[in-house]
mmCIF file as gemmi writes it, N, C-alpha and C atoms, coordinates in Angstrom:
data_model
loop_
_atom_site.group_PDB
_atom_site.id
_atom_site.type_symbol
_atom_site.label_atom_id
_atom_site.label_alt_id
_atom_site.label_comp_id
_atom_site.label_asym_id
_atom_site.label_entity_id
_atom_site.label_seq_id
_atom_site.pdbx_PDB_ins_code
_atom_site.Cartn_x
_atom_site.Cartn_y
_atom_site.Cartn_z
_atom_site.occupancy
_atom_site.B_iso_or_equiv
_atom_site.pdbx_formal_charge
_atom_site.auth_seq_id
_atom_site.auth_asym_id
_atom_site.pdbx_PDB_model_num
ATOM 1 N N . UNK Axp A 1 ? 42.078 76.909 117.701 1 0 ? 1 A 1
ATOM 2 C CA . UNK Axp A 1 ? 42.743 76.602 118.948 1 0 ? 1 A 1
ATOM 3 C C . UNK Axp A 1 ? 43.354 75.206 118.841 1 0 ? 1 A 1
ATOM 4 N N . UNK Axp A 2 ? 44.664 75.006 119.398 1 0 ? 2 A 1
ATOM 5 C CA . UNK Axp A 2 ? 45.01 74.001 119.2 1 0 ? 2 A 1
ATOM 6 C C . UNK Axp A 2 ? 44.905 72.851 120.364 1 0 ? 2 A 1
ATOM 7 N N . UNK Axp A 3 ? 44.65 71.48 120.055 1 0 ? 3 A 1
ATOM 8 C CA . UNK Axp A 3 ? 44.447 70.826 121.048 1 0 ? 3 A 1
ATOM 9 C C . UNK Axp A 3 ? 44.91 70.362 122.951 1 0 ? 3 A 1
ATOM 10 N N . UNK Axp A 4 ? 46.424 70.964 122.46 1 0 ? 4 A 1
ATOM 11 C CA . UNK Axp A 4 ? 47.017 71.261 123.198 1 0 ? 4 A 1
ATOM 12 C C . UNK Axp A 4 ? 46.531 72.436 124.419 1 0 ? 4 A 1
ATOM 13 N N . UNK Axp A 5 ? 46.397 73.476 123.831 1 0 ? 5 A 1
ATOM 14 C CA . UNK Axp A 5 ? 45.618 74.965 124.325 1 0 ? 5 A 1
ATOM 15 C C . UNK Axp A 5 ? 44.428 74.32 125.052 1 0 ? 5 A 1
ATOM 16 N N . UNK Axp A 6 ? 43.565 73.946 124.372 1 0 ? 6 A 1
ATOM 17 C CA . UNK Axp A 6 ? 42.446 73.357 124.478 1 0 ? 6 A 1
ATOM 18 C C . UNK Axp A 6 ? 41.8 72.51 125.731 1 0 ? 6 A 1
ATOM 19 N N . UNK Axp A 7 ? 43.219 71.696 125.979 1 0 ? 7 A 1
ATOM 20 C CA . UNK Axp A 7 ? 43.417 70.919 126.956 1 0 ? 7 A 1
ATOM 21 C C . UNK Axp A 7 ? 43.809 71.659 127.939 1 0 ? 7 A 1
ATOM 22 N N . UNK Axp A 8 ? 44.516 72.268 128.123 1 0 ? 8 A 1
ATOM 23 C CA . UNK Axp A 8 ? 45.294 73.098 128.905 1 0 ? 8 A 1
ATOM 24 C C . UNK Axp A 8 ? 43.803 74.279 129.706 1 0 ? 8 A 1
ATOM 25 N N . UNK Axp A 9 ? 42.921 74.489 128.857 1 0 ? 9 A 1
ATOM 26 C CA . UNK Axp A 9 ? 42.019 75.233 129.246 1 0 ? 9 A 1
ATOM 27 C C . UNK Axp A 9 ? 41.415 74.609 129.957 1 0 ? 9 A 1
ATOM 28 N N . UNK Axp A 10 ? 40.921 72.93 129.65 1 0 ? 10 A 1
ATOM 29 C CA . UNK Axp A 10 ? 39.534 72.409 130.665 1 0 ? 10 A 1
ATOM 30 C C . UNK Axp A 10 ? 40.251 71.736 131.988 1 0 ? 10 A 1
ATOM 31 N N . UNK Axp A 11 ? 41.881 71.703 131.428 1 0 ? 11 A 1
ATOM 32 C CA . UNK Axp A 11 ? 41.987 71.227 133.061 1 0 ? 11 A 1
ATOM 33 C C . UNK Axp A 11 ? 42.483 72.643 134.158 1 0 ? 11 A 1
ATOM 34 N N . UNK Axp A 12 ? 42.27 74.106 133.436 1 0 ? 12 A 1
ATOM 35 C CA . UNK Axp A 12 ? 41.991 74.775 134.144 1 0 ? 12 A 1
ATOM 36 C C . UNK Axp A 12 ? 40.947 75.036 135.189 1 0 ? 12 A 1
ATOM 37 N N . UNK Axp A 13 ? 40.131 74.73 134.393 1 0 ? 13 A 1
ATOM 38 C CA . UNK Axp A 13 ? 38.065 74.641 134.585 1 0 ? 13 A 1
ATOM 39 C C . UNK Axp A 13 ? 38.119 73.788 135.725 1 0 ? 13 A 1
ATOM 40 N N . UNK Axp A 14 ? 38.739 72.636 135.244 1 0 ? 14 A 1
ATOM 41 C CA . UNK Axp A 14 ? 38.743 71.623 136.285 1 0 ? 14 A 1
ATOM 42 C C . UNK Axp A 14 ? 39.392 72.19 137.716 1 0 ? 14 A 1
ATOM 43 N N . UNK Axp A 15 ? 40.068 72.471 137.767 1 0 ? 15 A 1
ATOM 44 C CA . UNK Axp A 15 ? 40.958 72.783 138.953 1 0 ? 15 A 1
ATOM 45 C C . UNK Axp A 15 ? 40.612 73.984 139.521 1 0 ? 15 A 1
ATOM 46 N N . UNK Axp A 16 ? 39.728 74.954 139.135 1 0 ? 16 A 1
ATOM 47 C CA . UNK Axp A 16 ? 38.996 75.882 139.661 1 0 ? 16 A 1
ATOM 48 C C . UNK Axp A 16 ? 37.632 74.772 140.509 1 0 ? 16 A 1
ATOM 49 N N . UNK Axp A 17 ? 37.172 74.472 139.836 1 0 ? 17 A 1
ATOM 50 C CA . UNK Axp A 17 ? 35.872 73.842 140.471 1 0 ? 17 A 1
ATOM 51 C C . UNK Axp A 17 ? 36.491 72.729 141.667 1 0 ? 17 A 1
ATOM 52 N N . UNK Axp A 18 ? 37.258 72.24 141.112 1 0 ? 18 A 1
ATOM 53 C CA . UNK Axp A 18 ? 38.12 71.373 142.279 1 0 ? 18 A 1
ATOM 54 C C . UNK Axp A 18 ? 38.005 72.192 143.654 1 0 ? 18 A 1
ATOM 55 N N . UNK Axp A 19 ? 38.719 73.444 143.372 1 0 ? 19 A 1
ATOM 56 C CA . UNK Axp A 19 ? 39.265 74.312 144.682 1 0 ? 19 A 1
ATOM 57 C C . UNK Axp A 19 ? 37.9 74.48 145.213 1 0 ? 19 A 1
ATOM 58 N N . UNK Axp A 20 ? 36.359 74.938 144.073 1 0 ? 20 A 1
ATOM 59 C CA . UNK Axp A 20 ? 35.583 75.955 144.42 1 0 ? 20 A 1
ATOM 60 C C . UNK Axp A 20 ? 34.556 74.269 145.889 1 0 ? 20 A 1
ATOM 61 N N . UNK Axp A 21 ? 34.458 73.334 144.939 1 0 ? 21 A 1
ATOM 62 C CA . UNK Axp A 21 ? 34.06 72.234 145.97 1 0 ? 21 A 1
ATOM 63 C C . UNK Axp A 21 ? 34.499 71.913 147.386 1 0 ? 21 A 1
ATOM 64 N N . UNK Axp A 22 ? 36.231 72.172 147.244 1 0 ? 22 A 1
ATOM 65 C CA . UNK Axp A 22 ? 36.662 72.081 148.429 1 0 ? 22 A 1
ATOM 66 C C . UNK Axp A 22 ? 36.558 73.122 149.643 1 0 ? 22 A 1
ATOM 67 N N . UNK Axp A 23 ? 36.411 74.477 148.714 1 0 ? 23 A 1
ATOM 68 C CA . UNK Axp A 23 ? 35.715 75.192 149.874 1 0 ? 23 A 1
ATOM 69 C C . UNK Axp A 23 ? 34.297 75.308 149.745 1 0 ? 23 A 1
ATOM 70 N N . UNK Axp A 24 ? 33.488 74.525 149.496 1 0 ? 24 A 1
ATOM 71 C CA . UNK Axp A 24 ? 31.998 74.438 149.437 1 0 ? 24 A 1
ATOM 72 C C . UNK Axp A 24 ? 32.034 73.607 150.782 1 0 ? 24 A 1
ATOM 73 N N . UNK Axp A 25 ? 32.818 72.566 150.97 1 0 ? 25 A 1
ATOM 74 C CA . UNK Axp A 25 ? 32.798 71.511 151.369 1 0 ? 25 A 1
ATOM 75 C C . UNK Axp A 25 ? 33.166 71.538 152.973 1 0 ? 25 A 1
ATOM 76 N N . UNK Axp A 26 ? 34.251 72.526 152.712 1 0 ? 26 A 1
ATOM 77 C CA . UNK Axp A 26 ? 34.585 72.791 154.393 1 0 ? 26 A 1
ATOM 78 C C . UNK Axp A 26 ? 33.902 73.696 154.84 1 0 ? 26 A 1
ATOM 79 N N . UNK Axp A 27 ? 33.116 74.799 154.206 1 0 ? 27 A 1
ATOM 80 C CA . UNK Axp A 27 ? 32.049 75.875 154.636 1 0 ? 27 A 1
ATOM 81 C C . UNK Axp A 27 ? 31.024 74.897 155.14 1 0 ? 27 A 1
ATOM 82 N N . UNK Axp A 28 ? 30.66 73.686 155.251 1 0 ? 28 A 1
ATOM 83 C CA . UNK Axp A 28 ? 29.599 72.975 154.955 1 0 ? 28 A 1
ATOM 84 C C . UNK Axp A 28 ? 29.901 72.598 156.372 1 0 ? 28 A 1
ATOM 85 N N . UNK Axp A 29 ? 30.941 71.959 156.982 1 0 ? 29 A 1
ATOM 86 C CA . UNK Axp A 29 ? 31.654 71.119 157.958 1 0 ? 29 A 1
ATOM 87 C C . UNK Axp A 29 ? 31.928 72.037 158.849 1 0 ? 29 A 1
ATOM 88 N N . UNK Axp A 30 ? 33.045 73.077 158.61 1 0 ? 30 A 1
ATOM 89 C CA . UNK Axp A 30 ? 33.256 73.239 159.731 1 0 ? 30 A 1
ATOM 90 C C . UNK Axp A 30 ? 32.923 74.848 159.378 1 0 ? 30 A 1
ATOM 91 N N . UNK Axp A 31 ? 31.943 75.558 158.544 1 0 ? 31 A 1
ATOM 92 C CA . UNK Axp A 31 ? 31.743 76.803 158.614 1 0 ? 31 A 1
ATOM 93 C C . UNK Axp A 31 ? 32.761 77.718 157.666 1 0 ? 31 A 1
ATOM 94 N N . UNK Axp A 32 ? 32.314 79.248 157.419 1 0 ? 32 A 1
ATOM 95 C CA . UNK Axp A 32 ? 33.011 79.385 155.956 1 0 ? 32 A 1
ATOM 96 C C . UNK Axp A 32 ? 34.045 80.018 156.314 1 0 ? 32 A 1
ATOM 97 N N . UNK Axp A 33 ? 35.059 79.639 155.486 1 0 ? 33 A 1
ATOM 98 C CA . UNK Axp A 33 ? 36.669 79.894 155.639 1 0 ? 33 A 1
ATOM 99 C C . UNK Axp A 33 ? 37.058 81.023 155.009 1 0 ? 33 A 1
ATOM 100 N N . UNK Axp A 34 ? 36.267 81.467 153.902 1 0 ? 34 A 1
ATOM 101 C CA . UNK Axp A 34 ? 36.118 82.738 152.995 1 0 ? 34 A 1
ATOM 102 C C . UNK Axp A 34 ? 34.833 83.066 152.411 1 0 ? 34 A 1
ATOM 103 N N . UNK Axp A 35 ? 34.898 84.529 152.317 1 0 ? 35 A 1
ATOM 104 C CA . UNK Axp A 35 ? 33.505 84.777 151.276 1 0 ? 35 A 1
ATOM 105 C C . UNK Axp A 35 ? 33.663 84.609 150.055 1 0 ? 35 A 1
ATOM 106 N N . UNK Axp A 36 ? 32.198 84.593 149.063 1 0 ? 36 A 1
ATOM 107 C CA . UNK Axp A 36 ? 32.137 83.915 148.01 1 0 ? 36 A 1
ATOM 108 C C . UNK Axp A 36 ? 32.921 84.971 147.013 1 0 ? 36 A 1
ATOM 109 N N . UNK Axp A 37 ? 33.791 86.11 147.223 1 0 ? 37 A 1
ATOM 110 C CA . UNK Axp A 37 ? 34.115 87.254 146.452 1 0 ? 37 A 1
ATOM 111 C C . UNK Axp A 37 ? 35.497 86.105 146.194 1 0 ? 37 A 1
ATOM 112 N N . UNK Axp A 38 ? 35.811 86.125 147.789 1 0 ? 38 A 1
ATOM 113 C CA . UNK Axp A 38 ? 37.836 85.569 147.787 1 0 ? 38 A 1
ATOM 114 C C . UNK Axp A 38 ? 38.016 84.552 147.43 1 0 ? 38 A 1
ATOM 115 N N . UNK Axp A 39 ? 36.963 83.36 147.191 1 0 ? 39 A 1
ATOM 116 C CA . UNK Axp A 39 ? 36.962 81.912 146.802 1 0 ? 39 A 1
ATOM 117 C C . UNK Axp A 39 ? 36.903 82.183 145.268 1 0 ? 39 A 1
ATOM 118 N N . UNK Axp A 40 ? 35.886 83.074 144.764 1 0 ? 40 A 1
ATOM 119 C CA . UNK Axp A 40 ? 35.95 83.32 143.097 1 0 ? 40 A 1
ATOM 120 C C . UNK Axp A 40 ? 37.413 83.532 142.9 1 0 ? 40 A 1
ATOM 121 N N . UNK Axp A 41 ? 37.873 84.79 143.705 1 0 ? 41 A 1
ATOM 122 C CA . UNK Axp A 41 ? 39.274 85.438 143.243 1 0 ? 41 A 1
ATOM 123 C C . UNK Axp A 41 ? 40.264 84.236 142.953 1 0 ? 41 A 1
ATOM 124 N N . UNK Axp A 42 ? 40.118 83.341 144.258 1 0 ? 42 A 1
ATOM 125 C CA . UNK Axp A 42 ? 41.669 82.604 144.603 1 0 ? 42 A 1
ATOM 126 C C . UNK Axp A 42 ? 41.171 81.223 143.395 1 0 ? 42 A 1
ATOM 127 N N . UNK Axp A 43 ? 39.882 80.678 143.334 1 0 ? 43 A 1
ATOM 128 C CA . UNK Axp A 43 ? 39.6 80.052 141.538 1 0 ? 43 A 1
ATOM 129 C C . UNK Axp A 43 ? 39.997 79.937 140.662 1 0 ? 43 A 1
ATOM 130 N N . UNK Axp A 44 ? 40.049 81.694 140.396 1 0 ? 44 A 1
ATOM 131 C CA . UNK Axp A 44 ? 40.8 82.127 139.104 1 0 ? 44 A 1
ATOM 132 C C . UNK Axp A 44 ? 42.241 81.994 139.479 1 0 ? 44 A 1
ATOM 133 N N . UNK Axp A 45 ? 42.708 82.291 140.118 1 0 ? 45 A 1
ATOM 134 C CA . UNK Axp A 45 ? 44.192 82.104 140.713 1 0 ? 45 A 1
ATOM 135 C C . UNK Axp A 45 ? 44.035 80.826 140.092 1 0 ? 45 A 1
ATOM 136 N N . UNK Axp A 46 ? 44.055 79.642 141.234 1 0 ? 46 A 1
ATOM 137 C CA . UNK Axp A 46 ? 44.017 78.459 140.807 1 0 ? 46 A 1
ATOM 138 C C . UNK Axp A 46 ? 44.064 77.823 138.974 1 0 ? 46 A 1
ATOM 139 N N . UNK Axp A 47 ? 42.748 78.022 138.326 1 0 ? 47 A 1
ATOM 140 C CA . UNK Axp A 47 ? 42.913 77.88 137.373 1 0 ? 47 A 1
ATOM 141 C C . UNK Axp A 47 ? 43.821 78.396 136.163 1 0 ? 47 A 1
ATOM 142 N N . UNK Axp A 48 ? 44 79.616 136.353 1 0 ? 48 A 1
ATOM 143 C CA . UNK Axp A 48 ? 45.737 80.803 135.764 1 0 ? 48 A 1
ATOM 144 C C . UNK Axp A 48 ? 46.506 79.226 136.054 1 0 ? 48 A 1
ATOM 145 N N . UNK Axp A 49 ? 46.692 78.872 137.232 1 0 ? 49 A 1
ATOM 146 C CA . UNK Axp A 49 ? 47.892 78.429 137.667 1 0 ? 49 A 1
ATOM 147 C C . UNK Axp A 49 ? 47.55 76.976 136.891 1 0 ? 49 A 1
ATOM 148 N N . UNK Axp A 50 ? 46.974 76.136 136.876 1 0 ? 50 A 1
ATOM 149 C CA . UNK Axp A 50 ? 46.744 74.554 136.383 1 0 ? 50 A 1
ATOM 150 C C . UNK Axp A 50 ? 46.573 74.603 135.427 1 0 ? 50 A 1
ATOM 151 N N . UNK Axp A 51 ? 46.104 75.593 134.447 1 0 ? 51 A 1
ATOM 152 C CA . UNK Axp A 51 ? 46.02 75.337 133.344 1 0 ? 51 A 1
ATOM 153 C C . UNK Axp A 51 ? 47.409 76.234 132.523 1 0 ? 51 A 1
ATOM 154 N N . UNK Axp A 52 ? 48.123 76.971 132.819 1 0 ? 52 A 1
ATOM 155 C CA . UNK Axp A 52 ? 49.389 77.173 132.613 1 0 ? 52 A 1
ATOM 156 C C . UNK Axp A 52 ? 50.946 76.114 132.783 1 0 ? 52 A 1
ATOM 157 N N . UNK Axp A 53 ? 50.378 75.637 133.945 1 0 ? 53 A 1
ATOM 158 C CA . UNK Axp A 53 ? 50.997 73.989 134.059 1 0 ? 53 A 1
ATOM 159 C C . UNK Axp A 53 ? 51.018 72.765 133.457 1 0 ? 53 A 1
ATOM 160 N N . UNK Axp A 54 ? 49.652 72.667 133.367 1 0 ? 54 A 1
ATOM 161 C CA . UNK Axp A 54 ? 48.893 71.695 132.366 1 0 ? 54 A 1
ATOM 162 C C . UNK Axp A 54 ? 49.97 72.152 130.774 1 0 ? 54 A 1
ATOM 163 N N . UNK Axp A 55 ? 49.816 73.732 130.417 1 0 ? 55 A 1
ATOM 164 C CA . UNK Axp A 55 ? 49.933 73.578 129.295 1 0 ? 55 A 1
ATOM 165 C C . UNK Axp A 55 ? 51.91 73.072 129.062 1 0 ? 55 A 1
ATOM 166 N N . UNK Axp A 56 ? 52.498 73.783 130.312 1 0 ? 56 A 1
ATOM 167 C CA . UNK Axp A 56 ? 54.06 73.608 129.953 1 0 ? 56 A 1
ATOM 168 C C . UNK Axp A 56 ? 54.048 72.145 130.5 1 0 ? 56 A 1
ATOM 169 N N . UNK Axp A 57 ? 53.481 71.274 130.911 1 0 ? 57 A 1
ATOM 170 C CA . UNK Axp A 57 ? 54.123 69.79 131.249 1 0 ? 57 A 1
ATOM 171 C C . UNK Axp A 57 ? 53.173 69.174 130.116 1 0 ? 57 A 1
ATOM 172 N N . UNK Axp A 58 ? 52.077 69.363 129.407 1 0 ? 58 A 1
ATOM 173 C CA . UNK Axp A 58 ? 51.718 68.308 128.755 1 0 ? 58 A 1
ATOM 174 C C . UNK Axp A 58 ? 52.507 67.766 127.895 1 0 ? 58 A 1
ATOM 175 N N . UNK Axp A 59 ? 53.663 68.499 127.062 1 0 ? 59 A 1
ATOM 176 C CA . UNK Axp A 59 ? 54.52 67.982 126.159 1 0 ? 59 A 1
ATOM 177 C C . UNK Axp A 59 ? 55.76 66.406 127.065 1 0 ? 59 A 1
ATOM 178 N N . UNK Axp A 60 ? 55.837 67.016 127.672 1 0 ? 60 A 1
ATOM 179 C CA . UNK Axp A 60 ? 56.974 66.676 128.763 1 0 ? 60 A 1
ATOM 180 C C . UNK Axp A 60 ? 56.376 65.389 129.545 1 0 ? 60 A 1
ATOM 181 N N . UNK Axp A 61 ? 55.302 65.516 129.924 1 0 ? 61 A 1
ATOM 182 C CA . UNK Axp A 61 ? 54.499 64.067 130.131 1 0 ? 61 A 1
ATOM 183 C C . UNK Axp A 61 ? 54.292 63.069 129.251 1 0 ? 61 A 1
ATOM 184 N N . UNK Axp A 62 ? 53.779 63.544 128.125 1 0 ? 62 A 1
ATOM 185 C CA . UNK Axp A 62 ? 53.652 63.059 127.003 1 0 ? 62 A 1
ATOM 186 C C . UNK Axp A 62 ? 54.875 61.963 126.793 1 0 ? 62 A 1
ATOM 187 N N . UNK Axp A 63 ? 56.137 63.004 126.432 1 0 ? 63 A 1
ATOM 188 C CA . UNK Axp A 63 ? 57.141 62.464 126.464 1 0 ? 63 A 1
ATOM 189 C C . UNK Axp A 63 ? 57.838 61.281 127.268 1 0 ? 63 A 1
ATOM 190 N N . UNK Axp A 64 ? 57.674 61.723 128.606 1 0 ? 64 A 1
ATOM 191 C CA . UNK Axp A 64 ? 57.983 60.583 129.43 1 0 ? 64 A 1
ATOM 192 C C . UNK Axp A 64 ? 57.349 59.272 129.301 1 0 ? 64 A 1
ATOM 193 N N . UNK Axp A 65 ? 55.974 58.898 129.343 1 0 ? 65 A 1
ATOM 194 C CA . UNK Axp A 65 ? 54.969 58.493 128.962 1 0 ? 65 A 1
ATOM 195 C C . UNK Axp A 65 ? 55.302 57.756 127.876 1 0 ? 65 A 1
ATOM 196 N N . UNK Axp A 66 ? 55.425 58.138 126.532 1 0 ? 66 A 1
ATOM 197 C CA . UNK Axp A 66 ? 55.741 57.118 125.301 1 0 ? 66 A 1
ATOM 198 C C . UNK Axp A 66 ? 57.767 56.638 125.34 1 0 ? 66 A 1
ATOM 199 N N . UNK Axp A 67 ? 58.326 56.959 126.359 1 0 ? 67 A 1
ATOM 200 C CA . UNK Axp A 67 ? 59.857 56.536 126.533 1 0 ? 67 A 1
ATOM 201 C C . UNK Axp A 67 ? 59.403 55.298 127.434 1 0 ? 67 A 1
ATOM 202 N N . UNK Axp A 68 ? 58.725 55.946 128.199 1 0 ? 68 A 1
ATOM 203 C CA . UNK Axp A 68 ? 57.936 54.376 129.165 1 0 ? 68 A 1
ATOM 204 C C . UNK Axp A 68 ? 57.731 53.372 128.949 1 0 ? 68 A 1
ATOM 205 N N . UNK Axp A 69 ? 56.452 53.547 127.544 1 0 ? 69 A 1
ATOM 206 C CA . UNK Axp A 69 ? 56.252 52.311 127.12 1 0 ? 69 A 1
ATOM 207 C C . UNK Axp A 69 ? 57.233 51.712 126.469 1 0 ? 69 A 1
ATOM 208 N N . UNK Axp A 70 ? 58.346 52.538 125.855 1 0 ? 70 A 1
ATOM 209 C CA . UNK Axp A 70 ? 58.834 51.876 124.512 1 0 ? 70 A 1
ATOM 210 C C . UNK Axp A 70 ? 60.016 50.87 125.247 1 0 ? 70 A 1
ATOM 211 N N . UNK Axp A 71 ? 60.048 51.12 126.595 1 0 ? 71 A 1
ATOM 212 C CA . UNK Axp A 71 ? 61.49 50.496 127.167 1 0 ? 71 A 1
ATOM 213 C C . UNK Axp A 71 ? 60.35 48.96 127.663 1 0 ? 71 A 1
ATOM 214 N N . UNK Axp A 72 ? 59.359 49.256 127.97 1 0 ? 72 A 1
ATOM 215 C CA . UNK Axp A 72 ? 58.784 48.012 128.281 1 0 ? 72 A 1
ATOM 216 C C . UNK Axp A 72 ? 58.491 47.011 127.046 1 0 ? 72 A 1
């Protein structure tokens, strides 16, 4: 797997658990907004989605990023 991929996978992970806290968090406050079936579902959504993002902008960040420094 390449590092790239790689990356692209844990900030999937990440951004699932992100979502899964934030509805932990408002179930907690103001009572549950979904059951634990549609919060798994919309997770995986989530993570499909951030870590597919992650993978088409990491080049492109990257990029911007070392043009950045080099003008400074």
């Amino acid at each position: 797997m390449t590092p790239r991929g790689k990356s692209a996978i844990l900030w999937g992970i990440v951004g699932a658990l992100s979502f899964l806290v934030l509805v932990q968090g408002y179930a907690l406050f103001a009572g549950p907004l979904v059951s634990i079936g549609q919060a798994g579902a919309v997770a995986v959504l989530v993570a499909v989605g951030t870590g597919v993002s992650a993978y088409a902008l990491e080049y492109r960040i990257a990029t911007w990023a070392a043009r950045r420094a080099d003008d400074e």
